[in-house]
N, C-alpha and C positions, 0 to 999 in steps of 0.2 A: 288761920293757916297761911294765906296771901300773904300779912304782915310776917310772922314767920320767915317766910322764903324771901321778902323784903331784904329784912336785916339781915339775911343768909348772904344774899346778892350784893347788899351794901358792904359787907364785911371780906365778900369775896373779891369783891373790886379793888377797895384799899385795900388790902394783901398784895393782890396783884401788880400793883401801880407801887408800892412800896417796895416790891420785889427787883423792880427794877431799877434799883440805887437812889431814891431823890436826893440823897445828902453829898454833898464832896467838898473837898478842902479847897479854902482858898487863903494864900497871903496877905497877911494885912500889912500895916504901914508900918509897924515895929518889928516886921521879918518875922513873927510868929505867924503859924498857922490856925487856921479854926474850921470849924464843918459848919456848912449853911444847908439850909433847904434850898434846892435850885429851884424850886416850885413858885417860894416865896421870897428865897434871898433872903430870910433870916435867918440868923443863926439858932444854932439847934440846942447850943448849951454855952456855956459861957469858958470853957476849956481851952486852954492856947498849948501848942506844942510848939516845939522847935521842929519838928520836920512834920509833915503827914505826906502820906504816899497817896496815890489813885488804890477805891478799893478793888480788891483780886477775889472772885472765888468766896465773897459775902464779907470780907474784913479791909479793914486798913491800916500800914504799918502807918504807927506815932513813934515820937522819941520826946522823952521829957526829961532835959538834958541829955545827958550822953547815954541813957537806957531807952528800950526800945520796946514794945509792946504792940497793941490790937484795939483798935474800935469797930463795931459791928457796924450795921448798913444804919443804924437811928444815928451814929456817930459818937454815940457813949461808949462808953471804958469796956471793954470785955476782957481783955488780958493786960495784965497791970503791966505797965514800962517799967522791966524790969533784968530785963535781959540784954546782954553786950550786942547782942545784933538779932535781926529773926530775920527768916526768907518769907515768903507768901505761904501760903497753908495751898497744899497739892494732894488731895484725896485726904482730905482732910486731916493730914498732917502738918506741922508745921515746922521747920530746921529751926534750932534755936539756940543760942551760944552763953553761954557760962564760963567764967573763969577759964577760960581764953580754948576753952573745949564745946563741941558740938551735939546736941541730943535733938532730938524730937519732942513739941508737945501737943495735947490739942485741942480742939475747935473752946476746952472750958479750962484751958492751961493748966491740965496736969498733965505732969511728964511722964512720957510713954516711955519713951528710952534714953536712961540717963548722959548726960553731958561726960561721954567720956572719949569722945574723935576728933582727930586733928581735923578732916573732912569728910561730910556727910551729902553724899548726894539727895535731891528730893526725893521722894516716893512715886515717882512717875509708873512706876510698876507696883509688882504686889511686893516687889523686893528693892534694893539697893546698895551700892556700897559704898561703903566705910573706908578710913586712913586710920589707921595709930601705929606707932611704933612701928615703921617704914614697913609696915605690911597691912594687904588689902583684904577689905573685909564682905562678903554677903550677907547683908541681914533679912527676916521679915521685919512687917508691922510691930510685931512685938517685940523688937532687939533682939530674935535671936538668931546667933549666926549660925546661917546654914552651910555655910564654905568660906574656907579660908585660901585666897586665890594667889594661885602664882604667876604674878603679870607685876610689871614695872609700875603702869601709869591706867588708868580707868577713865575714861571721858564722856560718861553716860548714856544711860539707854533712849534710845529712839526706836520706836513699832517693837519692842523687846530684842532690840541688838545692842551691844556698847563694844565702841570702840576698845581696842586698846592698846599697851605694847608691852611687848614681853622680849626680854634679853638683848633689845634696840630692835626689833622688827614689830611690826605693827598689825594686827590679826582683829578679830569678831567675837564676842562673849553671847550667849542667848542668858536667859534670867535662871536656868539652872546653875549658872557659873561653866557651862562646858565652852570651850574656846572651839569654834566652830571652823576656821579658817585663820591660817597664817599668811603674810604677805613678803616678800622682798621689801626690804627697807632700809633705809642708813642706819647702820649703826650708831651708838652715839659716843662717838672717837673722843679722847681728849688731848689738845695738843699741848706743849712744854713750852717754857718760857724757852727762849734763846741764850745758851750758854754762855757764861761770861768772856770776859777779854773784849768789850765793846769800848769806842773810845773813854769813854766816860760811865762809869756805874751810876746806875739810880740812885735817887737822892735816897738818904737812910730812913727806913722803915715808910717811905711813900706807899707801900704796896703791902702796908702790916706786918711784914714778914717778922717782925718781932714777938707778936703774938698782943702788938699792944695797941694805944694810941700814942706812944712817943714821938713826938717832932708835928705832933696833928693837935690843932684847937676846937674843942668840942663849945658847941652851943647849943643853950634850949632855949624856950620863948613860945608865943604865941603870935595868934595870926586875928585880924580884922577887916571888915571892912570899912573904909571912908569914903561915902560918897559912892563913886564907882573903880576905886584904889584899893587893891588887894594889899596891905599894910602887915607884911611882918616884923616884929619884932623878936633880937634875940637876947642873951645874956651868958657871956663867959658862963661854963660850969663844966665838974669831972663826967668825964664820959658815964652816960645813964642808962642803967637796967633799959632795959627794954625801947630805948632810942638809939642809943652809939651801942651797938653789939658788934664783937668780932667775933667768927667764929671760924672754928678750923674745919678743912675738908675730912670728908667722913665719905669710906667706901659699906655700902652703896650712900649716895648723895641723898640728904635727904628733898623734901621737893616744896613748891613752893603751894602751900594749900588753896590756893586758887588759879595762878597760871599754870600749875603743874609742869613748871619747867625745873630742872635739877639746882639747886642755890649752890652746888659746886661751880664755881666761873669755869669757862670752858679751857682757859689756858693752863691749869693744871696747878698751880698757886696755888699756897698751903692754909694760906688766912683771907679771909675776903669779911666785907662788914655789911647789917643790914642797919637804915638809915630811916627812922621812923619806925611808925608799928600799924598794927592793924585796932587802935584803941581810936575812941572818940575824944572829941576834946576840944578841937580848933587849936591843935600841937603846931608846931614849928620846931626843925631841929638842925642843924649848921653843924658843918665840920670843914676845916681852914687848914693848907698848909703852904708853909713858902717855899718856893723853888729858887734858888738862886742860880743861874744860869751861869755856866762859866764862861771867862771872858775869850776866851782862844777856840770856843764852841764853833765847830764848822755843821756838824750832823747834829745837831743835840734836840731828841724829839721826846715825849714820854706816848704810850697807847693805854688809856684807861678802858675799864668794860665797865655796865651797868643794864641794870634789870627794872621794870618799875610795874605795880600795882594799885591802881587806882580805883575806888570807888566810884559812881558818875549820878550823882542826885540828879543831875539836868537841872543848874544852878543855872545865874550868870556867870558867864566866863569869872569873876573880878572874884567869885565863891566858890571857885569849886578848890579841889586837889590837886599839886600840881608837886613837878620835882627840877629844879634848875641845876645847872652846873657852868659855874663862870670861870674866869682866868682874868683877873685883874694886874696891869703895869703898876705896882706900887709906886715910884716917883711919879708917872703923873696922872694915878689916880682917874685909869680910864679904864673900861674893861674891853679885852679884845673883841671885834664883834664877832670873828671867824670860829673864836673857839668858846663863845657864851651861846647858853640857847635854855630853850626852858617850855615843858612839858607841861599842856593843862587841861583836865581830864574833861573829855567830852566824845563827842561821836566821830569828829574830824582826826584825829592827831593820827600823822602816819606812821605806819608800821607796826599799830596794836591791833590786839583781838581780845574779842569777848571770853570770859572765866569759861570753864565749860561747869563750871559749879554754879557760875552765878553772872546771868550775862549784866547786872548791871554795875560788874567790876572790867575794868577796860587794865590787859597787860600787858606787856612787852618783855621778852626773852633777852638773855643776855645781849648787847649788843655792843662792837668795838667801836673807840673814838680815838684817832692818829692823831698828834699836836706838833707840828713843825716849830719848834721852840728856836731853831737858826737865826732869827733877826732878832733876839732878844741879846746878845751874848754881852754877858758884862749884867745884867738887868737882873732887879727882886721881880718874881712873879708868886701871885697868890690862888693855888687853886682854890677853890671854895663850891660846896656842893651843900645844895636845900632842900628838905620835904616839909609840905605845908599841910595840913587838913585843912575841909571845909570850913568855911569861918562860920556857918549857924553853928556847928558843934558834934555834929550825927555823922557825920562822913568822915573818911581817913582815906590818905596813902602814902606809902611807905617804897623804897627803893635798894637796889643791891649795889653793891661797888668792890673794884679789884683793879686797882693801879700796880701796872708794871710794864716790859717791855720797854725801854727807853735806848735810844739812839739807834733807832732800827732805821736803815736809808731805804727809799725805795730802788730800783735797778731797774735801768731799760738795755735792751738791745736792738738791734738794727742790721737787717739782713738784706744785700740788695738784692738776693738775684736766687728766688724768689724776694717781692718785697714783702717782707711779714716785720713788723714791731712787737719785740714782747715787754711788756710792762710787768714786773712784779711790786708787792710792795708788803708793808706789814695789815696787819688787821685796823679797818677800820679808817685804813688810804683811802683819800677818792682823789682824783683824777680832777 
């Protein structure tokens, strides 16, 4: 009997001590990952992934290649890399992407609720909701929906309340689906491009309006790393499915399935384009066009807008996701530094916020950028705009764009007596 309760006590120890994770990933010197015993610092199988995450809740996301799966706490295989993305398992469900659709599966990877949503909150509750077809959805555990809710925007529950907004004003959902409370809030206005008769019209179809890429050079390629040199490469090609998309405004706007901001540009533009995607790969995608600036040009400015969604592995800077937008002097092959800048996905970059889907996606809402083109006049310039994915291969991000508004001045005036200065200017002026 003693010996008995021995092995009991022996077995209940290792349990315990196991229990509390001794395996975690570490990178090795080829940029692949592997699981080590932290106990003993060896490794636990001879397995290399391209990503492994910290485990959540008894698993850990792998990616083998650009698919994405689960190792358990020993660091073996439990749910095959197979899936276009997966979130952490949350009551022991886990969000899981297919064929560019979202379902549920779990803890022994079968699927509880089919891959059929644009966006799928976790299970933080006994319920959650769902995206498709620009309307929201309540489900249980089991996929079935229990309401189908009339609200704009959904930004998940916290202690059983979720945010939300309905018809631009912003109110409280509880998990029955009943909106509990409405608030005063902005509307969400759209403003109009500026009627024509400006000195000079926008260069042709800079702002899609064509419905195409006419007068625009598409590029695709890939990205690397050398050394600590973020290395992309691109290559001339016809505008591609699922990289160079334009697409036309649609009432109501559809939204973007993780920053949940509207993919309508706010200026009310009929065509705007998304630039990258949400696919793994270590993609690279360029789009280029020339401005020639006229020579008798006294106001001659363009205001582009753009959107950006970022995945955030917590890379080195030189790996992660990032989205540039340059303006190069084609004779002398310099690019402006005033109006070049470039986005790299991490915890710093100002002016983003966390997905409310998924905080380890970093986004940013439409936002205006003004370009005093007046000292070029006579001059070729080259707009050119980039999205890069992580260069292991598992990360992505992708960005929105809508050029127009062109030779818009800003106006001051000057009052002495009160002194007051009023500056106006167009979107995306600073001072």
């Amino acid at each position: 009997m003693i010996k008995l309760y021995s092995l009991l006590l022996i077995l209940f120890i290792s349990f315990g001590s196991y229990s509390q994770v001794n395996v975690q990933p570490v990178r090795l010197s080829d940029s692949h990952f592997q699981f080590i015993d932290k106990r003993t610092g060896k490794k636990v199988n001879d397995l290399k992934w391209n990503e492994a995450d910290p485990f959540a809740n008894g698993f850990a996301r792998v990616a083998s290649g650009s698919k994405w799966g689960f190792v358990d706490q020993s660091g073996n295989p439990a749910i095959s890399a197979s899936y276009e993305s997966v979130r952490n398992f949350v009551n022991k469900l886990a969000a899981a992407k297919q064929n560019s659709k979202w379902g549920f599966i779990d803890e022994k990877g079968k699927t509880v609720i089919p891959f059929s949503y644009d966006i799928a909150y976790d299970f933080t509750e006994t319920v959650t909701a769902v995206y498709k077809n620009n309307k929201w959805f309540l489900i249980n555990r089991q996929g079935t929906v229990i309401k189908t809710l009339d609200i704009d925007v959904f930004f998940g529950f916290k202690n059983g309340i979720a945010r939300i907004t309905r018809r631009g004003f912003t109110g409280k959902m509880n998990i029955r689906g009943d909106i509990t409370s409405m608030e005063s809030g902005a509307n969400n206005t759209t403003s109009s491009r500026p009627a024509a008769g400006q000195a000079e019209p926008c260069p042709p179809n800079i702002g899609f309006d064509f419905g195409n890429f006419a007068n625009w050079d598409c590029f695709t390629g890939d990205v690397v790393a050398v050394g600590t040199t973020n290395l992309v490469t691109v290559a001339p090609s016809l505008p591609t499915a699922n990289r160079h998309v334009i697409y036309p405004r649609t009432n109501p706007s559809a939204l973007d399935p993780y920053g949940l901001f509207p993919i309508n540009p706010p200026d009310g533009s009929g065509y705007a384009i998304k630039l990258g995607n949400n696919v793994n790969g270590a993609e690279a995608e360029r789009i280029r066009y020339m401005i020639n600036v006229p020579a008798n040009a006294e106001d001659y400015s363009i205001t582009y807008r753009y959107a950006v969604v970022f995945q955030d592995p917590g890379h080195e800077r030189y790996e992660q996701p990032r989205l540039s937008a340059k303006l190069l002097d084609v004779a002398e092959n310099k690019y402006l530094p005033c109006s070049s800048w470039e986005f790299i996905s991490d915890d710093t970059i100002p002016g983003f916020f966390d997905s409310p889907v998924d905080d380890n996606i970093k986004c940013k809402g439409w936002t205006p950028v003004f370009i005093n083109l007046s000292a070029y006049a006579g001059k070729t310039l080259m707009l050119e705009f980039t999205t890069v994915d992580c260069v292991l291969g598992a990360h992505w991000g992708y960005g929105y764009l809508d050029i127009g508004d062109c030779n818009i001045s800003a106006g001051i005036q000057y009052q002495c007596n009160p002194n007051i200065t009023m500056l106006s200017g167009p979107p995306g002026f600073r001072i």
